[in-house]
Structures are given as structure tokens and as C-alpha cells.
Steps between C-alpha positions, in 0.01 A plus 500: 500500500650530865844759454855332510657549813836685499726267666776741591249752665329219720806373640348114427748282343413479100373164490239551806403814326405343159351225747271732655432651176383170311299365756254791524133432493610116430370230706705277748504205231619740246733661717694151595486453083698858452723420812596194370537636137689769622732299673593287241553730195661760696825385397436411199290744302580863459160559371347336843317792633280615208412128463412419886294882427321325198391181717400703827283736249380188329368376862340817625346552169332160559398550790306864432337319207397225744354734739303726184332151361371452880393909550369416154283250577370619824376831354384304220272232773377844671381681190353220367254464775392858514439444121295197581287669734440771256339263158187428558388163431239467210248278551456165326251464250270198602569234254259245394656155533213316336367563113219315378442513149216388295163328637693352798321480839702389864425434815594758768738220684634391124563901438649593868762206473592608172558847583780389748718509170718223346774555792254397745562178671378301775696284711459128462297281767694223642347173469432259809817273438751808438319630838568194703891452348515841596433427839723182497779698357486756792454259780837322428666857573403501875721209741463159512238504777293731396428385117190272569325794667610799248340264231222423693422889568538540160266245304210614832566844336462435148165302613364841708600760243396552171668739249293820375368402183581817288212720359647468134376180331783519162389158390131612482593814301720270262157269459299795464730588176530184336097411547451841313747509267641766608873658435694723725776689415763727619465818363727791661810549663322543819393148546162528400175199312359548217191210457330426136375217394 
């Protein structure tokens, strides 16, 4: 707590001197708050300069435990890295995604898609009609002259290029299951088949 200043001994007037004294350590803002304060109780209140004390403590005191949350922190972000870099990271135990149980005999393409886990998904091929409205839809974005020829360049382009047919076949793998009456189920928390008949 900053010392009172002895107003006789200074030679300021009182009031600057209990001015001066408040509005140590206290921020611009704050300070036009306790000017303003001070100003207008002054007359009024006897008890005026241990309450204007109060508020500029009650400011300062903010302010330091502002400043100690962000030291806080910081220290807090550094140590934490050097802690990181100490663990060592274990090494995950390979998991088996597929369980066949009982008599049950698959394919190697029927077992590899089904070891992609139930998450796995593959995105959807667009027909030729969603294709060509596609290409309609994005042609009648360009100006007025150059629609005809956009579309044009588009429907050539859809007759040149094929899409990649994907290397998992999910439909086959479904028939493979129903034509063998075969069950799969999902059996841990990891995602992973289990196949019985």
C-alpha cells in the first residue's frame, strides 16, 4: 500500500495531494473515475478519502490479479510443453478389427472391406442425369454469351472422362453375406466385425 503523503510537508494543496495519492498505480480510465468521484463528494462526504482509497485499491488490485492469471498461464503453456516432450508415447497395441467365429470362411476382398470398420464410408457416385444438371446448373453462372459454350464444354467433358471406379465393391460384400447367411456384428468400442453365421 503506497504511504499517504503529508500534505503540509509537500507544500501541494490537500486535495491535489490526496489526488496524487489515489491515483497511484491506477490506470487512465480509473483515474478519470476517482477524479470525477473526488470531485463530486468532496463537499459532501467527510469520510471521502478513505472511500476514493477503497475504490483506487479495488482497481489496482484488479489489475495485479489480471496480470497473475496471464503470468499464470504463460508459465503454465511453457511447462506444459517441456512436460510433453518428456512422456514418452506408448505404442498402440494392433487391434484386430475383424473376428470370425465359428466355421465361417471370406474372401480376402469380403475381409479387407470389412476391416475398414463400421465408420468407414465411401462417397456416393453421381449418376449421369445429376452429372449433366450439374453441368446445366453451373453454366447459367457464367454471362449471357457465354452459357451455350460453358454447357457445351461441360457435357464434351462428362463424355471424355470417366470417374475412378473405387477398389471397394460394398454391395458385393453385402451379397456375399446374405448368400451365406452370414451375420456381422459390432463387437468393441473400437469399431471393430465380428462374422458368425
Amino acid at each position: 500500500m503506497p504511504h499517504r503523503p503529508a500534505d503540509r510537508d509537500s507544500g501541494l494543496h490537500s486535495s491535489d495531494a490526496w489526488f496524487l495519492y489515489l491515483t497511484q498505480g491506477v490506470t487512465p480510465r480509473s483515474t478519470g473515475t476517482v477524479r470525477t468521484l473526488f470531485a463530486f463528494l468532496q463537499p459532501r462526504c467527510s469520510d471521502l478519502q478513505s472511500y476514493a482509497i477503497r475504490v483506487a485499491e479495488a482497481n489496482s488490485h484488479r489489475e495485479y490479479s489480471r496480470l497473475a492469471d496471464r503470468t499464470t498461464e504463460f508459465l503454465w503453456q511453457q511447462g506444459l510443453q517441456g512436460l510433453r516432450t518428456q512422456v514418452q508415447k506408448k505404442p498402440s497395441a494392433p487391434s484386430n478389427p475383424l473376428h470370425v467365429i465359428g466355421d465361417v470362411n471370406l474372401p480376402d476382398k469380403v475381409q479387407e472391406e470389412l476391416k475398414c470398420r463400421p465408420k468407414f464410408a465411401v462417397e456416393p457416385r453421381r449418376t449421369s442425369p445429376e452429372l449433366l444438371g450439374l453441368v446445366r446448373h453451373v453454366s447459367k453462372r457464367f454471362p449471357e454469351g457465354d452459357v451455350d459454350r460453358c454447357a457445351s464444354e461441360g457435357v464434351d467433358l462428362l463424355m471424355r472422362v470417366r470417374p475412378p471406379k473405387g477398389s471397394f465393391a460394398i454391395p458385393r460384400t453385402i451379397k456375399h453375406l446374405k448368400g451365406n447367411s452370414l451375420a456381422q456384428l459390432p463387437v468393441d468400442k473400437d469399431g471393430g466385425f465380428a462374422v458368425m453365421r
